[in-house]
C-alpha positions in Angstrom: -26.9 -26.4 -2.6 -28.0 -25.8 1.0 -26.0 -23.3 2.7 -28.0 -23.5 6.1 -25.8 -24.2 8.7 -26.1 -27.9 10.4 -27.3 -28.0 13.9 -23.2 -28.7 14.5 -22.6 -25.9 12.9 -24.6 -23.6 14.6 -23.2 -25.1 17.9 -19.5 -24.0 16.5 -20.9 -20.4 15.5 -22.2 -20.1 18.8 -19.6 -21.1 20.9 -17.4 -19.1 18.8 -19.3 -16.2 19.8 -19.3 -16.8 23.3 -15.6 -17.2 23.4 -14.7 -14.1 21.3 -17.1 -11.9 22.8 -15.1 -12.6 26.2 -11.1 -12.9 25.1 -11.4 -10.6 21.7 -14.1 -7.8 22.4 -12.3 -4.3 21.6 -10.9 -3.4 24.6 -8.8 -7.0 24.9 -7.9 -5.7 20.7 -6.8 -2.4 21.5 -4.9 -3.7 24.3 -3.2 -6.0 21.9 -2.6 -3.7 19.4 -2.0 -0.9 20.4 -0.2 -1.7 23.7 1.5 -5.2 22.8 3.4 -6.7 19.8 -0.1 -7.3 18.0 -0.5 -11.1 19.6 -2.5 -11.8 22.0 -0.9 -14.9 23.3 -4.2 -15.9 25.9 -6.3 -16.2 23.3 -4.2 -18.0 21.3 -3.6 -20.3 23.8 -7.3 -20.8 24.7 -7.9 -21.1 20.8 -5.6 -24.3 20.6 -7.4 -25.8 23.8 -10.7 -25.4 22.3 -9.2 -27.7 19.2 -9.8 -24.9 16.6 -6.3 -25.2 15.0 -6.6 -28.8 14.8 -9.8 -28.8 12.6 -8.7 -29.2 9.3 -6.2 -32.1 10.9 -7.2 -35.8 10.5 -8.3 -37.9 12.9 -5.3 -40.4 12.4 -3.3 -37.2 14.2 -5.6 -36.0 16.5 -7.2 -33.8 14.8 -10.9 -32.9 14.5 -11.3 -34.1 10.8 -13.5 -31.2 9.6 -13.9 -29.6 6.5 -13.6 -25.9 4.7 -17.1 -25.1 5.3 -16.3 -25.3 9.5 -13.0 -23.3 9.3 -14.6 -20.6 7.2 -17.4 -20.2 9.8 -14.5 -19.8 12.6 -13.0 -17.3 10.2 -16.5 -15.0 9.7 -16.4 -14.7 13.5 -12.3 -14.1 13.8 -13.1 -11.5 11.3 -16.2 -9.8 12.9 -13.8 -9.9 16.6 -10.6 -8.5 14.8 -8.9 -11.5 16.6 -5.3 -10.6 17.1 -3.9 -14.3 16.6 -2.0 -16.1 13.6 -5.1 -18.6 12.9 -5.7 -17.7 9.5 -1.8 -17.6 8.9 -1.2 -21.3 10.5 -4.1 -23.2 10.7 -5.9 -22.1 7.4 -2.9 -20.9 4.6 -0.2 -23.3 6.2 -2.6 -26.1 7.3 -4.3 -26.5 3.6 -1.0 -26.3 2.1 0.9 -29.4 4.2 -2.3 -31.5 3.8 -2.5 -31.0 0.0 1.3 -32.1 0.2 0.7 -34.9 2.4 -2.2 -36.0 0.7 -0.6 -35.8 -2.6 2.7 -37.5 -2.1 4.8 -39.4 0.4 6.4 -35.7 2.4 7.0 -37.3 5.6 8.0 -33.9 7.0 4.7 -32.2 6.3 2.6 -35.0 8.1 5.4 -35.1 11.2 4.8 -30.9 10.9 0.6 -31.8 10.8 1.5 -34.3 14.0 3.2 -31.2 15.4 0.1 -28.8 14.7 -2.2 -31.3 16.6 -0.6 -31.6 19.7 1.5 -28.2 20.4 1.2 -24.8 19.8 3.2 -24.5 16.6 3.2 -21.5 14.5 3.4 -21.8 10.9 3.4 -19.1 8.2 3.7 -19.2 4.7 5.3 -16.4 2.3 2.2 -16.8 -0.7 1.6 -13.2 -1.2 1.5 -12.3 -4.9 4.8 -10.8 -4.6 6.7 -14.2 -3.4 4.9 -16.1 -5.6 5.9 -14.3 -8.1 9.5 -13.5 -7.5 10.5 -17.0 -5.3 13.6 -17.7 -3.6 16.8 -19.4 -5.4 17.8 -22.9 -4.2 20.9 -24.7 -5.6 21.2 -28.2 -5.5 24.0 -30.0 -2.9 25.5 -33.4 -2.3 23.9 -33.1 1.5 20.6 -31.0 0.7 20.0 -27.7 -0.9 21.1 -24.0 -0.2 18.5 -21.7 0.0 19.0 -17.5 -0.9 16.2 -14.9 -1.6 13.8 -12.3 0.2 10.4 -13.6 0.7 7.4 -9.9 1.5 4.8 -9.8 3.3 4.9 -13.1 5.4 1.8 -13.2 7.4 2.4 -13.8 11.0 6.0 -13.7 10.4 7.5 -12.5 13.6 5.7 -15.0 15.8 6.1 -18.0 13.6 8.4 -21.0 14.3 8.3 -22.5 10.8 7.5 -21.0 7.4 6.5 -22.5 4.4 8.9 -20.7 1.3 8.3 -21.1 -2.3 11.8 -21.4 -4.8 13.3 -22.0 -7.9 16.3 -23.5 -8.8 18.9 -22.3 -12.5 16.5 -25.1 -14.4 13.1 -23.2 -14.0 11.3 -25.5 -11.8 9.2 -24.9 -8.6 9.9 -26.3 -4.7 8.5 -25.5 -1.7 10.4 -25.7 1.1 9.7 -26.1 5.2 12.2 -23.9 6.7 12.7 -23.3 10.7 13.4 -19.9 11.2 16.1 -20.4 13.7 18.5 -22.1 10.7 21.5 -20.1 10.2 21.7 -17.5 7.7 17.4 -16.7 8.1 16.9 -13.2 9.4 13.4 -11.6 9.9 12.3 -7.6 9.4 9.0 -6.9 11.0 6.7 -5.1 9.2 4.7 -2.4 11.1 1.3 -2.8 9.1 -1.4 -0.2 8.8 -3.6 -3.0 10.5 -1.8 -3.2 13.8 -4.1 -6.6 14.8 -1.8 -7.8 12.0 1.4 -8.0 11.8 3.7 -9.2 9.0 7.5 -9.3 7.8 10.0 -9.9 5.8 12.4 -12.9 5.6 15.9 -12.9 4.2 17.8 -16.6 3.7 21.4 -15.9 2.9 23.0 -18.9 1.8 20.7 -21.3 4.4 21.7 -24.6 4.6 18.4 -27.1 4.4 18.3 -30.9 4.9 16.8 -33.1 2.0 14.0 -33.4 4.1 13.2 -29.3 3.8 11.7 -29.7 0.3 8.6 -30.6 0.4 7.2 -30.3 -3.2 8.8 -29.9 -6.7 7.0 -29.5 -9.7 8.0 -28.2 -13.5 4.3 -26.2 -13.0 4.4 -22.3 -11.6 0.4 -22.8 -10.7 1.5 -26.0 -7.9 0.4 -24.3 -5.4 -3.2 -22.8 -6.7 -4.9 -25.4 -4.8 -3.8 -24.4 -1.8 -4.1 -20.5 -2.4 -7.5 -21.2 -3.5 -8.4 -22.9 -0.3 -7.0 -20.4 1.9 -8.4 -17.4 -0.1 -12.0 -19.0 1.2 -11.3 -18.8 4.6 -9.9 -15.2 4.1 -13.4 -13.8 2.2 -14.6 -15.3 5.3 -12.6 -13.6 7.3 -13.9 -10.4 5.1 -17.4 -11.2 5.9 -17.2 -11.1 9.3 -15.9 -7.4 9.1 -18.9 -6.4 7.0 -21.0 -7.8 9.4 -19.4 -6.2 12.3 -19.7 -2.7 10.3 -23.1 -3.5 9.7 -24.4 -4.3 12.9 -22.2 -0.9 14.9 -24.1 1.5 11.8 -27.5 -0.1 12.5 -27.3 0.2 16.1 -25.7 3.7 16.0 -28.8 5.1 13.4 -30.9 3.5 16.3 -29.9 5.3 19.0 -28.5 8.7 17.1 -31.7 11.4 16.9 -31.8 14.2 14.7 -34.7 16.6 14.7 -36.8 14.9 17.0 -36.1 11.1 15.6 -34.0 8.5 15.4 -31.5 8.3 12.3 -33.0 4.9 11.4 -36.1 7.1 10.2 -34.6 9.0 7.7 -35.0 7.6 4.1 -31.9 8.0 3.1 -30.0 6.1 6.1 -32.5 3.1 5.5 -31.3 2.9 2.0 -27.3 2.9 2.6 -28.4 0.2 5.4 -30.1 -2.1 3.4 -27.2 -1.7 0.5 -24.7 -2.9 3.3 -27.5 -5.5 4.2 -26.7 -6.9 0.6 -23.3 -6.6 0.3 -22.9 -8.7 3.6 -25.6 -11.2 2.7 -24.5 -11.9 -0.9 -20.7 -11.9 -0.3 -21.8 -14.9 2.7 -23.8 -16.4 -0.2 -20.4 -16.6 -2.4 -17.8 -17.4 0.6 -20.3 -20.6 1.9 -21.2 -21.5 -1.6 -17.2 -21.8 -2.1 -16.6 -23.5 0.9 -19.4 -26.0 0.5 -17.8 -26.0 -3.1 -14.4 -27.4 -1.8 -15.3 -30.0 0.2 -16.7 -31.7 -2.6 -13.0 -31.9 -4.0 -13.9 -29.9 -7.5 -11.6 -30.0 -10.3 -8.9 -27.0 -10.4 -10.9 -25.0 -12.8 -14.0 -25.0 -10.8 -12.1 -24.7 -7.2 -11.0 -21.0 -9.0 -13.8 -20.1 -9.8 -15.7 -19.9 -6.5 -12.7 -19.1 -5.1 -12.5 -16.2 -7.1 -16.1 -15.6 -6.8 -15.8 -15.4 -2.9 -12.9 -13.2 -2.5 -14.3 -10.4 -5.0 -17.5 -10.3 -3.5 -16.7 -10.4 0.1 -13.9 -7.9 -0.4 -16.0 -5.3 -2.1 -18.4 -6.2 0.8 -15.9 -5.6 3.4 -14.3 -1.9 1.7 -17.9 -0.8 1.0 -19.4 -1.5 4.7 -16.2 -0.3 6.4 -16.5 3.4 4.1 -20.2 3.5 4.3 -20.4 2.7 8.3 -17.7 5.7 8.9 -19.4 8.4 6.6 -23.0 7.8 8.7 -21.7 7.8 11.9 -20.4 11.4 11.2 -17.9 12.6 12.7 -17.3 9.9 15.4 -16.9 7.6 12.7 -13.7 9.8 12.0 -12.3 9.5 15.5 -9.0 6.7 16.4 -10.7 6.4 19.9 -13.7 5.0 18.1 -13.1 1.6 16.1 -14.1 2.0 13.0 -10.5 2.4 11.6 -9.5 -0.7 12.9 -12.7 -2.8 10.6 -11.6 -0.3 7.5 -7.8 -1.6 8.2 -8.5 -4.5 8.6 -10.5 -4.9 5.2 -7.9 -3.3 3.2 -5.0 -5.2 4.7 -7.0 -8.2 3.8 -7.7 -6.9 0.0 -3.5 -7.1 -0.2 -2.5 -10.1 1.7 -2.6 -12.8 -0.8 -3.6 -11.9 -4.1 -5.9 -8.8 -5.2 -8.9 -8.7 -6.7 -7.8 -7.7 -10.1 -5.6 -11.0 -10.2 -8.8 -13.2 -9.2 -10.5 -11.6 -11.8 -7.8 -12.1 -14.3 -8.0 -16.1 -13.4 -11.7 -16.1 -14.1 -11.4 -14.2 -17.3 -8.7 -16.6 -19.1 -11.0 -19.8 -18.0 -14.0 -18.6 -19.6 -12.3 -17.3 -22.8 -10.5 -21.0 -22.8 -13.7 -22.2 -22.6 -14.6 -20.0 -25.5 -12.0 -21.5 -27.8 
């Protein structure tokens, strides 16, 4: 498998770069987090013109027609810039989730919602952390469509979203997933105020919420229906992961560079160079995993296998991100202590990430019971 990035590829990394170094450099993400709601609508804006949220979308709808190895290279570099935007929420988690459906059955309202992606600036989020998949809504059955009741955590994106994507169950035991505007009567939103504050999150309660027919999206008798689509997003979010490493990586290297200490650069001292090249390992291995996984996907792997490196990526490029983060504050001393500096806001933003879907443990968990099934 070659993970080199195409000569497209590298065009996308690099104009990536360009764009985030100018609209998301630190003192645009302070000013977003700190001094706004956590959204920084320009750059959202700008991010929709430049046709990233429509590159998972096919061509039929105006999309770009790319693949899971191109979003997770514009999710390394949202990661490394701390981009205070809903991307990952909407065009990677929601995205993945309405395309599996439309690709898997006839859910006219998840391709008009794709259509809706492509050509405006709609906001979806979708309430997958472990703790709504776990516990899901209640939805009763009526003559005219379905009632909807239940309190979905931890809803990425929440408070800016215009849609959200809400798993359920019904008395019977089986599984829906339901498209619900959040302006419906009955839906009420509590924002979160995360530790990561280029995040933000809530919670949603539906009381009694009247849907149409056409709100259901999927039904199955299976509690795993939407592990496809968890997997895929969980790439893009180890991306996401990498980039912080990265970022970590290259402010510790630069600051042993310049820092002197008894007549020498830090860089010099033995002991620096060997916590530098252990974060130059984590980073490089975790990429390994997160581009093997997304090269991996695109290939259309069975469910089993799509786990696996799914699993694979987010372990390794968590424990990539926690350990850069921790090791990049301890060597720059005490500055690496300080708010005004912005190492908090990497080590935030890597252990906000280690909780927003499902944690490590669980990814090890899934790997564990497919290998002792394939034992038996």
């Amino acid at each position: 498998m070659n993970l080199t990035p195409s000569s497209e590829q590298s065009l996308i990394i690099e104009s990536a770069i360009s764009f985030l170094e100018e609209t998301s450099n630190m003192v645009a993400v302070r000013k977003a987090s700190e001094e706004g709601d956590g959204f920084d609508r320009d750059a959202w804006g700008q991010i929709h013109e430049l046709g990233w949220c429509q590159l998972l979308l096919p061509e039929s709808i105006d999309g770009l027609g790319l693949g899971q190895i191109e979003i997770t290279l514009l999710q390394e570099k949202l990661g490394e810039y701390l981009s205070c935007t809903p991307f990952f929420d909407s065009a990677v988690l929601s995205t993945n989730t309405l395309l599996n459906i439309a690709n898997s059955s006839e859910a006219n309202h998840a391709t008009t919602t794709l259509a809706a992606l492509a050509q405006e600036q709609l906001i979806v989020s979708a309430a997958f952390h472990s703790s709504s998949i776990k516990n899901p809504g209640k939805v009763t059955r009526v003559s005219d469509g379905w009632v909807l009741n239940g309190t979905w955590s931890h809803i990425g994106s929440l408070p800016f979203a215009h849609k959200v994507l809400l798993p359920a169950k019904n008395e019977s035991g089986e599984y829906f997933l339901f498209l619900v505007d959040l302006q419906t009567p009955g839906c009420t939103i509590e924002q979160h105020l995360p530790i990561d504050l280029t995040q933000r999150s809530g919670t949603l309660l539906a009381k009694n919420v009247a849907l149409p027919e056409s709100a259901c999206l999927a039904q199955s008798k299976d509690k795993d229906y939407l592990l496809k689509s968890l997997c895929l997003a969980t790439i893009g979010l180890a991306a996401e992961q990498v980039g912080v490493a990265q970022k970590a990586f290259n402010l510790t290297l630069n600051y042993a560079n310049e820092r002197a200490q008894f007549g020498k650069t830090i860089a010099h001292f033995q002991a620096v160079k060997h916590r530098c090249a252990e974060m130059l390992v984590h980073v490089e291995s975790s990429r390994s995993a997160v581009y093997g996984a997304a090269c991996m996907a695109d290939t259309h792997p069975s469910i089993n296998t799509l786990v696996f490196y799914a699993a694979q990526a987010f372990v390794e490029a968590t424990k990539a991100a926690l350990f850069c983060t921790e090791e990049s504050i301890q060597l720059h001393g005490g500055m690496g202590f300080t708010w005004e500096f912005d190492l908090h806001r990497l080590l935030k933003r890597a252990q906000h990430n280690s909780q927003r879907l499902q944690t490590i443990s669980w990814w090890q968990e899934q790997v564990a019971t497919l290998l002792l099934d394939q034992e038996k």
